[in-house]
C-alpha positions, 0 to 999 in steps of 0.5 A: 788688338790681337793678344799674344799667347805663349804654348803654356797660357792659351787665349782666347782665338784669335791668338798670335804664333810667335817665331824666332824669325823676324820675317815669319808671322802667324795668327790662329784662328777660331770657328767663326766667319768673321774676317776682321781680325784676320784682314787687321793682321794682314794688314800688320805683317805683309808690306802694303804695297801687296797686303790687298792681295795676300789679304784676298788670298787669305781670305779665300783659304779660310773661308774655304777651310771653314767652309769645307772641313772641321775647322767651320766646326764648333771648336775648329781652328785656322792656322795662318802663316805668313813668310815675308822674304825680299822677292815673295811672300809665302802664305799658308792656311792650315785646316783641321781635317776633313769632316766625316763624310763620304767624301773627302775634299780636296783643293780643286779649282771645279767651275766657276760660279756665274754669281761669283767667277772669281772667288774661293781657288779661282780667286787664289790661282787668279792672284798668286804666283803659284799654289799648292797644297799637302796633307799630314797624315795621322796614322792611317787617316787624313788629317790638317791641309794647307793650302800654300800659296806665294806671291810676289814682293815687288 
């Protein structure tokens, strides 16, 4: 059971984003590696004939997220979003940030692994409709990205 949190009384990760609207759901998430939680809320807010795939895409997003940036850091978080509207369902992943490195990394599809072909952004552009990504500037510097990715609601 993921517990509700207000801004004011914050829980333990994972927390649950409460909207207004009825349509839009989101979960924030910790450092850990664990999909469970994530896979249950999926699973809860996304109709079922299509949760197996936003369930793969937002699977992908963050362990890209805790893979590549701060949000795989000790304390980092994962913001999930997701927007269910009659003909596609919206979802965005937010991360904390580059870590700092020499290199700053951004969402490309690069070569496909011969061990896993289909997996991380090849696994995303192979499932969603479209895809892409933005980031939030802090000032002079590089802050959260999300990866948007949509998919259709048959």
């Amino acid at each position: 059971m993921i517990p509700l949190c207000s801004d004011a009384d914050p829980v333990p990760y994972p927390h649950r984003i409460r909207f207004t609207e009825a349509h839009k759901h989101g979960i924030v998430l910790g450092h850990e590696r664990d999909h469970t939680d994530l896979i249950n809320w999926v699973h809860a807010v996304v109709p079922s004939r299509v949760a197996r795939r936003v369930e793969r895409i937002a699977t992908a997003l963050v362990s890209n997220a805790h893979c590549h940036t701060r949000s795989g850091d000790p304390g980092g978080t994962v913001r999930v979003v997701v927007v269910v509207d009659t003909y596609l369902i919206t979802l965005r992943v937010t991360d904390n940030g580059p870590r700092h490195t020499a290199a700053i990394p951004y969402p490309r599809l690069g070569e496909p692994s011969p061990a896993a072909p289909l997996s991380g952004l090849r696994l995303v552009d192979g499932l969603a409709v479209f895809w892409d990504w933005e980031w939030e500037w802090k000032g002079t510097r590089m802050g959260p990205l999300t990866v948007r990715a949509v998919v259709e609601n048959p």
